[in-house]
C-alpha positions as CSV (number, residue, x, y, z in Angstrom):
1,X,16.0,17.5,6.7
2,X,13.5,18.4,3.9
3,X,11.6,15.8,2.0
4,X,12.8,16.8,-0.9
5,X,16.6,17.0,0.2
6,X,16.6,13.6,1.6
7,X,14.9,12.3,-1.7
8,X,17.8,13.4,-3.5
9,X,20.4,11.6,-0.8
10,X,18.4,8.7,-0.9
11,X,18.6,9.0,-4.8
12,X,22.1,9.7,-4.7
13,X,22.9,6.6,-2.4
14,X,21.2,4.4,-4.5
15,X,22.6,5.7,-7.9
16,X,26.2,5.2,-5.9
17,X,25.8,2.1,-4.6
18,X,23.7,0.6,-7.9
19,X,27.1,2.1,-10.2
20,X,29.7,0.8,-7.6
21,X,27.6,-2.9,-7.8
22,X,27.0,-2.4,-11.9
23,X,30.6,-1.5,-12.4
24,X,31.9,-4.3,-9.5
25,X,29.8,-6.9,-11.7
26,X,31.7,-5.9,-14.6
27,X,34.8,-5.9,-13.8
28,X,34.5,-9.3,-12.4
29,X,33.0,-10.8,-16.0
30,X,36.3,-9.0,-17.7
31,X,38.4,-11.0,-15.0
32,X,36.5,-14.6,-16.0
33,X,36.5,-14.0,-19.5
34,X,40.3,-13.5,-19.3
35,X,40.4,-16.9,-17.5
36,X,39.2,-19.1,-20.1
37,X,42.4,-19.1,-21.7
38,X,43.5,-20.7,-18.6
39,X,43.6,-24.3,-17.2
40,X,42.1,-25.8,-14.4
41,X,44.4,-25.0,-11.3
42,X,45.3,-21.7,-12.5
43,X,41.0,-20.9,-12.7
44,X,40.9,-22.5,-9.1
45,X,43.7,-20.2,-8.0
46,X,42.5,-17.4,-8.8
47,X,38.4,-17.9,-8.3
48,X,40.3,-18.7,-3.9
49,X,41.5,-15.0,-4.5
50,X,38.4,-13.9,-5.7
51,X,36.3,-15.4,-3.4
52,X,38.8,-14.1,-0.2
53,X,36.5,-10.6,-0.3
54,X,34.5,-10.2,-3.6
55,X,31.6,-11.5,-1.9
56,X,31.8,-8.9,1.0
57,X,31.9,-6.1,-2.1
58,X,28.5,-7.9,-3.5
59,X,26.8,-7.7,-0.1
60,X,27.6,-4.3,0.8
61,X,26.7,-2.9,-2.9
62,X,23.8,-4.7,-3.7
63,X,21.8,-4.7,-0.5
64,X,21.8,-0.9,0.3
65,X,21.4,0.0,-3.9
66,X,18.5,-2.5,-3.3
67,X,17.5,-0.6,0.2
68,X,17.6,2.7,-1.3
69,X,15.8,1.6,-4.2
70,X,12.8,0.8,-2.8
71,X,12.5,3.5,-0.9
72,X,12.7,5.7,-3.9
73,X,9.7,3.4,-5.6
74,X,7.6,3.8,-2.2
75,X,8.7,8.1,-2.5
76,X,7.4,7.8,-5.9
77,X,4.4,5.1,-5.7
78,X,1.4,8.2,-5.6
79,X,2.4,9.7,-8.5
80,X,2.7,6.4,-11.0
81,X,4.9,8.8,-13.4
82,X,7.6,7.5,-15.3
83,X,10.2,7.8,-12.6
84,X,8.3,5.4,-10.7
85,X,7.8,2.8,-13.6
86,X,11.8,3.4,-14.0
87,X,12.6,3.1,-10.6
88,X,10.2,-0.1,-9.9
89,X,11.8,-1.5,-13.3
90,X,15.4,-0.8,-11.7
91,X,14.6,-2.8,-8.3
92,X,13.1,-5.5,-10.0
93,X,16.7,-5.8,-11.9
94,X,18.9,-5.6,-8.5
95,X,16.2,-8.0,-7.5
96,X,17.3,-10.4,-10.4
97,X,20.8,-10.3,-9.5
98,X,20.2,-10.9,-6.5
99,X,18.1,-13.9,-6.5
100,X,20.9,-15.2,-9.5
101,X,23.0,-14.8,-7.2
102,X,21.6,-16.9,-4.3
103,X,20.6,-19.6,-6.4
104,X,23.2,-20.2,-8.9
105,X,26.3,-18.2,-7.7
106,X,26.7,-18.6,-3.9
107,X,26.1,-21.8,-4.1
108,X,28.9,-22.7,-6.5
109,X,31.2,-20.0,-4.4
110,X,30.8,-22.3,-1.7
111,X,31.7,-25.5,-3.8
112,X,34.6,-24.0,-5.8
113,X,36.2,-22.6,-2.3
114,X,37.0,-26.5,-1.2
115,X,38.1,-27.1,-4.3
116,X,42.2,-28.6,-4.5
117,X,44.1,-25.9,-7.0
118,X,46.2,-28.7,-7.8
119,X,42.9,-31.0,-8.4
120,X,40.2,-29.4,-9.2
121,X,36.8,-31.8,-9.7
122,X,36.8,-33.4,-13.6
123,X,33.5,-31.2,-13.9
124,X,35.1,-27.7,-13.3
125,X,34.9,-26.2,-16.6
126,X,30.8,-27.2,-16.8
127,X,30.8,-25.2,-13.4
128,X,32.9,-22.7,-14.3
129,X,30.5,-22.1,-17.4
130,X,27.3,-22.6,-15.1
131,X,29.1,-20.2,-12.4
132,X,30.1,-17.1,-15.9
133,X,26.7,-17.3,-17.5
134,X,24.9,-17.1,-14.1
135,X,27.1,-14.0,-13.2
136,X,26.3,-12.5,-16.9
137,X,22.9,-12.4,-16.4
138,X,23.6,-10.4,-13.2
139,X,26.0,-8.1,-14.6
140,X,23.1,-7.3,-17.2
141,X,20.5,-6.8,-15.1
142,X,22.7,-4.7,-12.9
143,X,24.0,-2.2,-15.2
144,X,20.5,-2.1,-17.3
145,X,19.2,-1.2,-13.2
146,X,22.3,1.4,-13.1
147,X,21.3,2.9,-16.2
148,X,17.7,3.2,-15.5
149,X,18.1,5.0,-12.0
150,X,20.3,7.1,-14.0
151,X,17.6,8.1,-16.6
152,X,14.9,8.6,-13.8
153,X,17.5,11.0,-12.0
154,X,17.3,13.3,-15.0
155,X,13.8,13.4,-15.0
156,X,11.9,16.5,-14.0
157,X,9.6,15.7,-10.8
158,X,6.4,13.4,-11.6
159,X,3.4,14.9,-10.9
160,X,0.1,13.1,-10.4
161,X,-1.9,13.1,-13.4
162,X,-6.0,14.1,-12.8
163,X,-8.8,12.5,-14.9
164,X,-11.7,15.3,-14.2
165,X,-15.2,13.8,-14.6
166,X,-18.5,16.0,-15.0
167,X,-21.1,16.2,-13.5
168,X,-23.1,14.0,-15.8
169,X,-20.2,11.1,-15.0
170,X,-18.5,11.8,-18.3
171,X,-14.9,12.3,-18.5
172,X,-12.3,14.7,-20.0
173,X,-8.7,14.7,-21.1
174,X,-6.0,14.2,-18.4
175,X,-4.8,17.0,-16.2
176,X,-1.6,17.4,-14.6
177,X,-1.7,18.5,-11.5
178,X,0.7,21.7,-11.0
């Protein structure tokens, strides 16, 4: 396969799985939103559904949008174009949600999956508001990541950009390599 054929897979792959994670992410906030109305076993009901398979989604969104990602910022590392600052800004994102999600999400998955539906802890709205505003911040950083691998897919190829220097050490405007 060509290096520029499997640059676009790899771009493709990590545009898919960024905009299946992104659009996973916000779904999920819709669904909690809609749950505040709600009281405390019928929250705990549903967060034991949610938490039957939504985590296998995460996991097998996030890591290879993440794994594709970086290899698109190491493809476009030698060049230091736009695509590359968007790209390294888009990873950095994923990389926010996914350290949210380690420290402040998992660890209150694991909590609220013991919890009684017919007694849930006296503190389970303060989690359940801990647990949503975590998960916003990774629903933001995840489309904002989705939308910025998007813009860098529309770019036009980054080329390196030369500074020529003469021969007396001086230097002239920027060239861009054709």
């Amino acid at each position: 396969m060509k290096k520029d054929a499997l640059l676009r897979l790899i771009r493709f792959l990590s545009l898919t799985f960024g905009g299946l994670f992104a659009g996973f992410l916000v779904c999920v906030l819709v669904l909690e939103s809609s749950l505040r109305q709600y009281d405390r076993s019928v929250y705990t009901q549903v967060r034991h559904i949610e938490l039957d398979r939504l985590d296998t989604l995460a996991s097998v969104t996030l890591i290879p949008a993440m794994i594709t990602t970086v290899a698109l910022v190491a493809a476009a590392v030698r060049t230091r174009g736009r695509v590359f600052w968007l790209t390294l800004a888009a990873l950095a994102l994923f990389l926010t949600a996914f350290v949210t999600t380690l420290i402040v999400n998992l660890p209150i998955n694991g909590d609220q999956a013991d919890w009684s539906v017919k007694a849930p802890p006296a503190d389970w709205a303060s989690v359940r508001d801990r647990w949503q505003a975590a998960h916003a911040v990774r629903t933001i950083a995840a489309v904002l990541a989705f939308a910025l691998l998007g813009i860098a897919a529309m770019r036009r190829k980054d080329t390196p950009v030369l500074v020529s220097v003469d021969e007396r050490g001086t230097t002239d405007r920027p060239q861009t390599v054709a």
